[in-house]
C-alpha positions as CSV (number, residue, x, y, z in Angstrom):
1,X,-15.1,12.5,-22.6
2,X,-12.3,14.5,-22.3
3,X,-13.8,17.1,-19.4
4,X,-14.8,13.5,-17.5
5,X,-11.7,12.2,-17.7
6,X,-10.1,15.4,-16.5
7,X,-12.4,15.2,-13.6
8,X,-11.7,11.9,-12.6
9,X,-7.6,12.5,-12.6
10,X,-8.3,15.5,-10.2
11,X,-10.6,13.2,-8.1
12,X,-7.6,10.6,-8.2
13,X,-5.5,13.1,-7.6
14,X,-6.7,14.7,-4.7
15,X,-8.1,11.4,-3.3
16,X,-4.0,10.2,-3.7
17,X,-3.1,12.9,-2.1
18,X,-4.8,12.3,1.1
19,X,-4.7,8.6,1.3
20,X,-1.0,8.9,0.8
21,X,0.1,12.0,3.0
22,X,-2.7,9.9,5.8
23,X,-0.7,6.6,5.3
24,X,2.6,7.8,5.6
25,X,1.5,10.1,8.5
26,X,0.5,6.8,9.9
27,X,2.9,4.8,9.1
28,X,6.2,6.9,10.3
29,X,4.0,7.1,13.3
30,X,3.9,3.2,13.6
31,X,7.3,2.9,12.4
32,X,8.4,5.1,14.8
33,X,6.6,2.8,17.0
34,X,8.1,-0.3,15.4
35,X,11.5,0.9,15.5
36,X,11.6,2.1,19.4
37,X,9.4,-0.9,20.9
38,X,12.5,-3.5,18.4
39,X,14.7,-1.5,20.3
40,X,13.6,-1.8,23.4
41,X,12.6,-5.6,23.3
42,X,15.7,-6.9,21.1
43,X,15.6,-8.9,18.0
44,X,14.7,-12.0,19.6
45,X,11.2,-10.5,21.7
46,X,10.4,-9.1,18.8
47,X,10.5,-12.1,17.2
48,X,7.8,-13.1,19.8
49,X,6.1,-10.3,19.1
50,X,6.3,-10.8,15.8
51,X,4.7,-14.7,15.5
52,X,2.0,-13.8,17.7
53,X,0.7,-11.4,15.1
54,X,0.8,-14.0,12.6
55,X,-2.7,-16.2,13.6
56,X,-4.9,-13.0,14.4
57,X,-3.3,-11.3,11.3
58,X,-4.5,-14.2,9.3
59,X,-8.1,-14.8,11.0
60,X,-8.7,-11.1,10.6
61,X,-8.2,-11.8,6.5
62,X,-11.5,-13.9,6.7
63,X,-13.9,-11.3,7.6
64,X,-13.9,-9.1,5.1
65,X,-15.4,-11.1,2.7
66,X,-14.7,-8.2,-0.5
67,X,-17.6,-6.5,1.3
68,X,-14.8,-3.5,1.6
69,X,-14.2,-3.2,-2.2
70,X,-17.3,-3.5,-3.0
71,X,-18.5,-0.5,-1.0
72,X,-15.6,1.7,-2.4
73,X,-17.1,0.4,-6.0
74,X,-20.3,0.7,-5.3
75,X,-20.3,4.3,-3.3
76,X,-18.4,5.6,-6.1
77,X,-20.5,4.3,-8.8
78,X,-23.1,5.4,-7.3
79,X,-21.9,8.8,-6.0
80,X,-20.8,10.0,-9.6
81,X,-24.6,9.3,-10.4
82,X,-25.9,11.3,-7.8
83,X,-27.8,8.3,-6.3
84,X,-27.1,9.1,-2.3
85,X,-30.2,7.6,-1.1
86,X,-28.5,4.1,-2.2
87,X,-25.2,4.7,-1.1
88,X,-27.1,5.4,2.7
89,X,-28.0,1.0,2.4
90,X,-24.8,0.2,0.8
91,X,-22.9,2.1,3.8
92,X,-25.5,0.4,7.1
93,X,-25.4,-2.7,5.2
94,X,-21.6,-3.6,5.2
95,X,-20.7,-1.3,8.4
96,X,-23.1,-3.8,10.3
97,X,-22.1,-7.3,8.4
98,X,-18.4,-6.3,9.0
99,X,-19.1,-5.7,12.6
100,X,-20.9,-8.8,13.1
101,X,-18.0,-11.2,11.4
102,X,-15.0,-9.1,13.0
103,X,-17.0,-10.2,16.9
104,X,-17.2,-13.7,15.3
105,X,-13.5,-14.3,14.4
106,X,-11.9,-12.5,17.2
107,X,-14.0,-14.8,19.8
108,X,-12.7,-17.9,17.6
109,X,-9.3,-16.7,18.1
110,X,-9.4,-16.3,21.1
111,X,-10.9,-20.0,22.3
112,X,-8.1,-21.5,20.0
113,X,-5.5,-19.4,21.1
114,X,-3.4,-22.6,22.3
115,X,-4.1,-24.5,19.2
116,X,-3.0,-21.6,17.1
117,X,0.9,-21.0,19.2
118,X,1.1,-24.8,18.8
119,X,0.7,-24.6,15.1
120,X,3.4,-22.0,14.4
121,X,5.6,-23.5,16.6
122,X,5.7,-21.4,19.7
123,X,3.4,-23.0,22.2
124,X,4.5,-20.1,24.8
125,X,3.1,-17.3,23.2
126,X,-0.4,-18.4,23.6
127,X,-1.0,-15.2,25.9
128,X,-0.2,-13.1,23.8
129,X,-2.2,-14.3,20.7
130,X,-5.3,-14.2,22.8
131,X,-4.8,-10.4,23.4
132,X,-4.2,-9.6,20.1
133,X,-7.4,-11.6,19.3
134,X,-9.3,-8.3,20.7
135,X,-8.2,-6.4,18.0
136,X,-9.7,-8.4,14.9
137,X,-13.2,-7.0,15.8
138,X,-11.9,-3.4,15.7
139,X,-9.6,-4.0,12.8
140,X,-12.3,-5.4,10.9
141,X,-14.8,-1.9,11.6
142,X,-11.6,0.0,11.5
143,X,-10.7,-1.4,7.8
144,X,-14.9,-1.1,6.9
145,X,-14.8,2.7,8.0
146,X,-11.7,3.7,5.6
147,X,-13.3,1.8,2.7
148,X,-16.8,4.0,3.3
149,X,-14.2,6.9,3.0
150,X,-12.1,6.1,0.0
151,X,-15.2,5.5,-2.1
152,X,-16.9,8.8,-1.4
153,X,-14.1,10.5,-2.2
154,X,-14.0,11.8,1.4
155,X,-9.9,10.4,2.2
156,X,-9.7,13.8,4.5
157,X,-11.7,11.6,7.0
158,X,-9.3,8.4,6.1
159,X,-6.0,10.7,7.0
160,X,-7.3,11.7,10.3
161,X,-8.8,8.3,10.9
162,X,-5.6,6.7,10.5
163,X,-3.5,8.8,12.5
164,X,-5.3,8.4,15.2
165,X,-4.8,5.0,15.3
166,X,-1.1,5.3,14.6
167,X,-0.6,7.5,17.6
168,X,-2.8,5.8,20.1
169,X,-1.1,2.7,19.1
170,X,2.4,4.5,19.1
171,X,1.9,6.0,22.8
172,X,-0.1,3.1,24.5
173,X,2.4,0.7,22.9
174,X,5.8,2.4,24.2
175,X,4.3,3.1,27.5
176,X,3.5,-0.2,28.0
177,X,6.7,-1.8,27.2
178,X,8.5,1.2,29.2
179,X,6.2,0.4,32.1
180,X,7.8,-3.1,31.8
181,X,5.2,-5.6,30.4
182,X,7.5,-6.5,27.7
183,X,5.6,-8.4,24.8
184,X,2.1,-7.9,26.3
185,X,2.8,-4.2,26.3
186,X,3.6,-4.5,22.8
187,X,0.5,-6.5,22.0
188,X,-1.8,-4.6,24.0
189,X,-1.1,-1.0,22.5
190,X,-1.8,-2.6,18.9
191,X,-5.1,-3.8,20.2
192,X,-5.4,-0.1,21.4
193,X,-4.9,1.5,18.1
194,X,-7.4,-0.2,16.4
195,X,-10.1,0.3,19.1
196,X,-10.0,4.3,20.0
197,X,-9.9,4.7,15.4
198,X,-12.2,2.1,15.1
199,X,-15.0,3.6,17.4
200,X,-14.1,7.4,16.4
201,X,-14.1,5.9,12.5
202,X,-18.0,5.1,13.3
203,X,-18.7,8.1,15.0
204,X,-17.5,10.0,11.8
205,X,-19.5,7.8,9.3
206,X,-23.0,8.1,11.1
207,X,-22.0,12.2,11.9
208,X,-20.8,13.4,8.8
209,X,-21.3,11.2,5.8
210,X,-25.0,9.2,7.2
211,X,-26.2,12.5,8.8
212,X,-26.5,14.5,5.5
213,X,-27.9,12.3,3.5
214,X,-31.4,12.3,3.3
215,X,-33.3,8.9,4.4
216,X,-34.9,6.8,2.3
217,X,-35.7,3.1,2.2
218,X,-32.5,1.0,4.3
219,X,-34.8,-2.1,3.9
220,X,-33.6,-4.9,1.6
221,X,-30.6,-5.8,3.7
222,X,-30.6,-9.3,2.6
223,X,-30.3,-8.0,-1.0
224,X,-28.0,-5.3,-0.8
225,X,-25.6,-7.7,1.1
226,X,-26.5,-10.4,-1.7
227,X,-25.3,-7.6,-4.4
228,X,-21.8,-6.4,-2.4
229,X,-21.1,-10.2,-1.9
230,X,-21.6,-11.5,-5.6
231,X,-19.2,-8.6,-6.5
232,X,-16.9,-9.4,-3.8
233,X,-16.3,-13.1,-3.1
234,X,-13.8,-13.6,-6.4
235,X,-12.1,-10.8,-4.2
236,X,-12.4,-12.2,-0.9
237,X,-10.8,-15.1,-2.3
238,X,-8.1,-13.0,-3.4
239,X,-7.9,-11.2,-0.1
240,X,-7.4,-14.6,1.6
241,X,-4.7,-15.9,-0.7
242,X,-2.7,-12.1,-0.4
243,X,-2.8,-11.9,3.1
244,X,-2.1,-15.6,3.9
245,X,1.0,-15.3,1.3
246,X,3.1,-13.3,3.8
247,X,1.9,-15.7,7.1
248,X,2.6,-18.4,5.2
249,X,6.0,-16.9,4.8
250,X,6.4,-16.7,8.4
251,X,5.0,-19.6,9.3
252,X,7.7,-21.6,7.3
253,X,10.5,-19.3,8.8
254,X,9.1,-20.5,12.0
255,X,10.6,-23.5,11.2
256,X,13.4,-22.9,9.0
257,X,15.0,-19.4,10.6
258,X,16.0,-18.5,14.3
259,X,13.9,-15.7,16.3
260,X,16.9,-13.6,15.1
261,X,16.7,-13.8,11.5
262,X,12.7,-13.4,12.0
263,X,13.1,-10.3,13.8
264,X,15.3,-8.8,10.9
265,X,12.9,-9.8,8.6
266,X,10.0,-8.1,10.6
267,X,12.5,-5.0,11.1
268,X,12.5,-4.8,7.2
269,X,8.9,-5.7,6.8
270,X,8.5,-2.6,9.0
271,X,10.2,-0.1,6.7
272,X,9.0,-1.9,3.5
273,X,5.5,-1.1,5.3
274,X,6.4,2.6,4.8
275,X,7.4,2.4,1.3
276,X,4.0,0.7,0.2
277,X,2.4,3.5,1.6
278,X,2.6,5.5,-1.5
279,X,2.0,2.3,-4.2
280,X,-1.1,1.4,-1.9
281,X,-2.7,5.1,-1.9
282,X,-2.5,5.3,-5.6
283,X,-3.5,1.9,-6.0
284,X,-6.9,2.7,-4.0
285,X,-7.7,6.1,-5.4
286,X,-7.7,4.9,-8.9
287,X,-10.3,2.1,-7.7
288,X,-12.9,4.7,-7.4
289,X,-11.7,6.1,-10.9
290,X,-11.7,3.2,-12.8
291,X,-15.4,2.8,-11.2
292,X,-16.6,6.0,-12.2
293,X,-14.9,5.1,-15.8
294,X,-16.7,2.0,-16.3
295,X,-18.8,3.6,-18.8
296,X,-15.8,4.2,-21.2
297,X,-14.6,1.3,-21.2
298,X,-13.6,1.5,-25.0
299,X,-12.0,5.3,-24.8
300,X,-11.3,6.6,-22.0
301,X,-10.1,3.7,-19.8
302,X,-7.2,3.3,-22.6
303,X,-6.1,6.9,-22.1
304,X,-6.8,6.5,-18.2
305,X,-4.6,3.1,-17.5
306,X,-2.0,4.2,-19.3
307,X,-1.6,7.6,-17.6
308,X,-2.3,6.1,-14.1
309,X,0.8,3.0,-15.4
310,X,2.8,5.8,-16.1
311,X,3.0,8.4,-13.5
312,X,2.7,5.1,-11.1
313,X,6.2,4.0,-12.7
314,X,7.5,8.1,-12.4
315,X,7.1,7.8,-8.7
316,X,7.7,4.8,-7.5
317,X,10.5,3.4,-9.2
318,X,13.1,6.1,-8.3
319,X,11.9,5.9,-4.7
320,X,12.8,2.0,-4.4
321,X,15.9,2.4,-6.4
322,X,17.0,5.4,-4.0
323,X,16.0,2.6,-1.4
324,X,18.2,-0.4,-2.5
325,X,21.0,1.8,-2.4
326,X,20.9,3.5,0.9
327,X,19.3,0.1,2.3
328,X,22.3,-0.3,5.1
329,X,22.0,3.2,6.0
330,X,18.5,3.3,6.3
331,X,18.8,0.0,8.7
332,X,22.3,1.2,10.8
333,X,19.8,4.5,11.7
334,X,16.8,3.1,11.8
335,X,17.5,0.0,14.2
336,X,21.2,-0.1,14.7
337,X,23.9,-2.3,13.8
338,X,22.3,-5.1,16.0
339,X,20.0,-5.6,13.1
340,X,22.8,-6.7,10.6
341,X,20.9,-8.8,7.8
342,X,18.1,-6.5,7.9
343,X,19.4,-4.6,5.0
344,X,19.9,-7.4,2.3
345,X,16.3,-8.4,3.4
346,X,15.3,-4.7,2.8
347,X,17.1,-4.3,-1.0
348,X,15.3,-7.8,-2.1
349,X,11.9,-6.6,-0.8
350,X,12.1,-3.8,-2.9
351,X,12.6,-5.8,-6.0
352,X,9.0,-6.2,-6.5
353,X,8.5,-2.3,-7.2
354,X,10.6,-2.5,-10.2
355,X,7.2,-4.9,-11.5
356,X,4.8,-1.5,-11.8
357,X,5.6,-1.1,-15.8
358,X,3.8,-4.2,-16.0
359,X,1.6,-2.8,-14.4
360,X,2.0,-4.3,-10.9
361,X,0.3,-1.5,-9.0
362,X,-2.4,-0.6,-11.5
363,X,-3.9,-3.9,-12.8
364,X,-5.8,-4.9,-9.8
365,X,-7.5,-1.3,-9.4
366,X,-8.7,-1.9,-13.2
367,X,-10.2,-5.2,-13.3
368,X,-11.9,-4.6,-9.8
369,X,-13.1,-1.1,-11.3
370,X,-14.3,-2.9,-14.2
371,X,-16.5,-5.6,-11.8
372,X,-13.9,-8.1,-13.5
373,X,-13.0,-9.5,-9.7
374,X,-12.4,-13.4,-11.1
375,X,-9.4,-12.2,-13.5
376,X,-8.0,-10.4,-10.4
377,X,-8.8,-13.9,-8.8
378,X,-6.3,-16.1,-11.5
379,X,-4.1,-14.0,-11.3
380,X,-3.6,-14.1,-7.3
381,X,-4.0,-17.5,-7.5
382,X,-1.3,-18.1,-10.6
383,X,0.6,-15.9,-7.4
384,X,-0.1,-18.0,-4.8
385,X,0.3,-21.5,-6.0
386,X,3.7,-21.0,-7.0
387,X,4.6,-19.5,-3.8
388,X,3.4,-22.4,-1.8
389,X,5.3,-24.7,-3.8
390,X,8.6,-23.0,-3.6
391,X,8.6,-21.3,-0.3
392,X,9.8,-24.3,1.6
393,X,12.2,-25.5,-0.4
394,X,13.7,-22.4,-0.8
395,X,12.8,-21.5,3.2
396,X,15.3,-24.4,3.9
397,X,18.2,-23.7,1.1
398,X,18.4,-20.3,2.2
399,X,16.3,-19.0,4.8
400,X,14.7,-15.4,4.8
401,X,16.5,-14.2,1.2
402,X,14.8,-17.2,-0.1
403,X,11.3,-16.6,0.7
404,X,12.0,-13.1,-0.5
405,X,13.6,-14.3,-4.0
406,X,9.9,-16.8,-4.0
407,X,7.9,-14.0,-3.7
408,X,9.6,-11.6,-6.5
409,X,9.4,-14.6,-8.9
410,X,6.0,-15.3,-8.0
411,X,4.5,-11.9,-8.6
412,X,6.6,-11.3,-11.4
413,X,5.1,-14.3,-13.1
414,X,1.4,-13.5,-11.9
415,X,1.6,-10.0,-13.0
416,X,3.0,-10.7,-16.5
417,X,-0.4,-13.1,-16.5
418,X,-2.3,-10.4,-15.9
419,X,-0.5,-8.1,-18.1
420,X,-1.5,-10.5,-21.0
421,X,-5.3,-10.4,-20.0
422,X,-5.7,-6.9,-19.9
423,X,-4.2,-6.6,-23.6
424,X,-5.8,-9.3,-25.1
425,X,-9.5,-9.2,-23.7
426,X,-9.8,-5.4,-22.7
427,X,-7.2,-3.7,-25.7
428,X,-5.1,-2.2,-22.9
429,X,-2.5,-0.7,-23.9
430,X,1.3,-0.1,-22.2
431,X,3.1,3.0,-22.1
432,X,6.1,1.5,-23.2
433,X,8.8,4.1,-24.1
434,X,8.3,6.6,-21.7
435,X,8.2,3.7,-18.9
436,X,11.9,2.6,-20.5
437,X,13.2,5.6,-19.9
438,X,12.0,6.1,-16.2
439,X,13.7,3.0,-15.3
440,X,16.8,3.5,-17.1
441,X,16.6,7.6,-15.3
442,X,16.0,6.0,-12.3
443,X,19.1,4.0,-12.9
444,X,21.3,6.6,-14.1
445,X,20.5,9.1,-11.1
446,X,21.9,6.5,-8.7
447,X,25.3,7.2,-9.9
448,X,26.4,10.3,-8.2
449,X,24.6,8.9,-4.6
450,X,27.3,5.9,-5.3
451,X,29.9,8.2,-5.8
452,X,29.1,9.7,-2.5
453,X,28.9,6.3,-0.7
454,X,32.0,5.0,-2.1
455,X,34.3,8.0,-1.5
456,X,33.1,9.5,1.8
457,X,32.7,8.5,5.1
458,X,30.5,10.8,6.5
459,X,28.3,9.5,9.3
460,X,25.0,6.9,8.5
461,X,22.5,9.6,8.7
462,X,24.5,12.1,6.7
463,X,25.1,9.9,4.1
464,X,21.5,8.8,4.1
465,X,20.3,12.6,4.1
466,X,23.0,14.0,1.1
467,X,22.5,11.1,-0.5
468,X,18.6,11.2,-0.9
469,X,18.8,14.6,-1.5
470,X,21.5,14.1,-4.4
471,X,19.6,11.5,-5.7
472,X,16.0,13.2,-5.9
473,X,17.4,16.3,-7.1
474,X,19.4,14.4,-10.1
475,X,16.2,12.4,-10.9
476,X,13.2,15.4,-11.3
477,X,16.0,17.0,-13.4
478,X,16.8,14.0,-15.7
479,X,12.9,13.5,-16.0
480,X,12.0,16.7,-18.1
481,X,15.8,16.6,-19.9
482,X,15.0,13.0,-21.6
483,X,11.0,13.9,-22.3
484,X,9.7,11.8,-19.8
485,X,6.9,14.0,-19.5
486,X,6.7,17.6,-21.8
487,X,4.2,20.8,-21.4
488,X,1.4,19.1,-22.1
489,X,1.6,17.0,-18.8
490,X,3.3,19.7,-16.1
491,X,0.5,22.4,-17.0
492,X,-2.9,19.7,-16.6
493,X,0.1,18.2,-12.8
494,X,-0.3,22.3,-12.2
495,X,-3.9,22.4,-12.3
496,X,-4.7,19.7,-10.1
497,X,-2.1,20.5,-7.6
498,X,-3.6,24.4,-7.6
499,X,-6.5,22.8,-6.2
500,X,-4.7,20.7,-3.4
501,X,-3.4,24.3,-0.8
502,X,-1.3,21.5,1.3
503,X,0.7,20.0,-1.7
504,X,1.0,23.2,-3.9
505,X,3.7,24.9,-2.0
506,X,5.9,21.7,-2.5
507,X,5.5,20.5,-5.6
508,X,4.7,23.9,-7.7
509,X,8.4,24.3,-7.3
510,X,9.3,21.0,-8.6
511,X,7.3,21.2,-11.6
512,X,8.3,25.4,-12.1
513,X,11.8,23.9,-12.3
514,X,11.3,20.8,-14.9
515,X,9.3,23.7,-16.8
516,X,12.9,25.7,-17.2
517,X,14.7,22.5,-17.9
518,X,12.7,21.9,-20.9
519,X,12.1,25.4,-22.1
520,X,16.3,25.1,-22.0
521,X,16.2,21.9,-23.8
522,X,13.9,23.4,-26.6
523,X,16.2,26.4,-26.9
524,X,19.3,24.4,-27.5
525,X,17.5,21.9,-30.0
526,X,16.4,25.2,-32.2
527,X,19.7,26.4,-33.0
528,X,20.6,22.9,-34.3
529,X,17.4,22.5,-36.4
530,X,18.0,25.6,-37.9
531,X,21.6,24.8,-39.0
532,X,20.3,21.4,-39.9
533,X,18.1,23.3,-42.3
């Protein structure tokens, strides 16, 4: 058991590794995106642009159906099994079924794009729903293709996949506003990015995962869709309450916040977007895992969750704390000081991160791994219920930092739900100690970044550089000096990382240097145990 598990950390590891270094490739891309085209329009067309998203953003929800999760389950079941010839009919099944719903929904959206800017409030921006309608059909193949990737283990093909749509949308989207079509401009070059990806995505999935494989029987298409829909409709549920969670949000703000307030909520959004890249990539590498694990349940997906809870907590935590406190320098350089609320709305959105000891970012990838898609159902639904409750009434006490303080309390709730299934029906077990201490670490190493923010006044991006630096360099050394993690746990981080050439040279230093701190640690304790004898 313990060579499989072994196995599957590197495969999580590596597959991490490349979703995450592909997502925030991506996303800085977009964000870089994001952050000129806000500039360019002002916070109150960017407001536009941001309510026209919100109808084909929520259509677009409705055609994936969990076929996507169940094809990461499934090919990685399957894969770890050796049985290719059935991953060739799981892969043609849901490529073409995606395909098929994304044509249906963007032509619906696109009929009904005057209904739709009528029902957000904002009958003007009709237009510019219907262009963005385009892009559902894409989006849909686009989000179809990066699922086929993730659950072969083949998230190389994801990276590249995804920054090619971040740049096509990132240059078609700037030239297009700089060529002076304003909004349209805007919404035209997101259409772009998912269209050029989308079609290369395909080309890559029939060339280089289809090609290999050896053909056997693709019949039973009515089956095989059967199977990936009886696994995934708890799921597509879920999918449907997530994503309409956030539209929801802005639909109310529609009506209870000016285009200004919306378009510092969307400028945070933005950045937020960036930070999830990391929690996201772990979240869907340890999918696969927990697929491939299904077998052990009763061992080795104890030892498993609790590692992947764990090292979750190690990185995440420190990186929204580092957030929350250089929030208003992240904004002033980012967007300027025309975005002025844009911070708060940034430090409250990173609330929700402080939830993965509870297992926020793991919980989901478990249950789904496990083919337990109804409990990750309640427990969206515990989520969303109480958000559509309180949203308005919060919405129109206190605008934007209510929603926000809705949606913390909400998930908090939901996830302590969930928290209570998995130890109660499936013995999981919480590290809790170790996950104390990297909060309370993650607290402490804010302290000199304070200092430096309360008694300088260097410039917003020097500040923001010396402090991340000061914080990150206080935090890995306060890690190994409090026994967050010991020998046992850099040496197996050393091995994986040898295998992964474009990480080593970064983090081999890291963990050579939390090696010294607690070789120095066990030096000093020695002297003392020996006097004490």
């Amino acid at each position: 058991m313990a060579n499989e598990l072994d196995k599957v950390v590197e495969d999580s590891t590596r597959g991490g590794f490349f979703l995450m270094l592909g997502t925030v490739l991506s996303t800085v891309i977009m964000a870089i995106a994001a952050i000129l085209v806000g500039r360019l329009l002002g916070p109150a067309l960017y407001g536009e642009y941001a309510l026209a998203l919100v109808i084909p953003t929520l259509l677009s929800i409705f055609g994936d159906f969990g076929i996507n999760t169940g094809t990461v389950k499934f090919a990685a079941s399957l894969h770890s099994r050796g049985e290719d010839k059935q991953i060739r009919k799981i892969i043609l099944t849901g490529l073409l079924f995606q395909a098929l719903v994304g044509l249906g929904i963007s032509g619906v959206s696109f009929a009904f794009a005057d209904f739709f800017a009528v029902l957000i409030n904002r009958p003007g921006l009709s237009f510019y729903i219907q262009i963005m309608s385009i892009s559902i059909l894409f989006q849909t193949i686009y989000a179809a293709v990066m699922s086929i990737f993730v659950g072969l283990d083949k998230t190389e093909y994801n990276a590249l996949t995804g920054g090619i749509q971040a740049a096509a949308k990132t240059v078609s989207s700037i030239a297009l506003v700089l060529l002076g079509f304003s909004v349209a401009g805007a919404a035209l070059g997101y259409v772009t990015g998912y269209a050029v990806a989308g079609t290369i995505g395909v080309g890559v999935v029939f060339f280089k995962i289809l090609r290999p494989i050896k053909k056997g029987d693709n019949g039973g298409f009515v089956q095989t869709l059967k199977m990936l829909v009886n696994y995934g409709t708890p799921l597509y549920v879920t999918v449907l309450l997530i994503g309409f969670i956030p539209l929801y949000q802005q639909v109310i703000l529609a009506f209870f916040a000016s285009n200004f307030d919306v378009g510092n909520f969307r400028a945070a959004a933005n950045f937020l977007t960036l930070i999830s890249t990391i929690p996201s990539s772990i979240a869907s590498a340890l999918l696969p895992a927990f697929s491939k694990l299904d077998f052990l349940r009763a061992e080795g997906l104890k030892v498993f969750f609790k590692r992947a809870n764990k090292y979750t907590c190690l990185v995440i935590v420190p990186i929204a704390t580092l957030v929350i406190i250089l929030s208003e320098e992240v904004v002033q350089v980012i967007y300027g000081s025309a975005y002025q609320s844009a911070s708060l709305f940034l430090s409250i959105g990173c609330l929700s991160y402080f939830l993965a000891g509870l297992g926020y970012l793991t919980l989901f990838s478990l249950f789904n791994g496990l083919g337990e898609t109804r409990t990750t159902l309640k427990i969206t639904a515990v989520n969303f219920f109480i958000m559509l409750a309180l949203v308005p009434i919060l919405a129109s006490a206190y605008g934007v930092p209510g929603v926000m303080l809705t949606s913390l309390l909400s998930n908090a709730i939901a996830i302590t739900y969930g928290a209570i299934i998995a130890r109660t029906r499936f013995k999981i077990e919480f590290d809790v100690y170790p996950t104390i201490k990297i909060y309370l670490v993650s607290a402490a190493s804010a302290v000199p970044s304070l200092l430096l923010l309360r008694f300088t006044s260097l410039s917003n991006l020097v500040t923001l550089i010396a402090g991340g630096i000061l914080y990150l360099l206080v935090y890995i050394t306060l890690v190994p000096l409090v026994k967050i993690i010991g020998y046992y746990e850099l040496q197996k981080a050393t091995q994986v990382i040898n295998k992964i050439r474009v990480l080593a040279p970064i983090a081999k230093p890291v963990l050579k240097y939390q090696e010294k701190i607690l070789r120095l640690r066990t030096v000093e304790q020695s002297p003392k145990n020996s006097q004490a004898t």
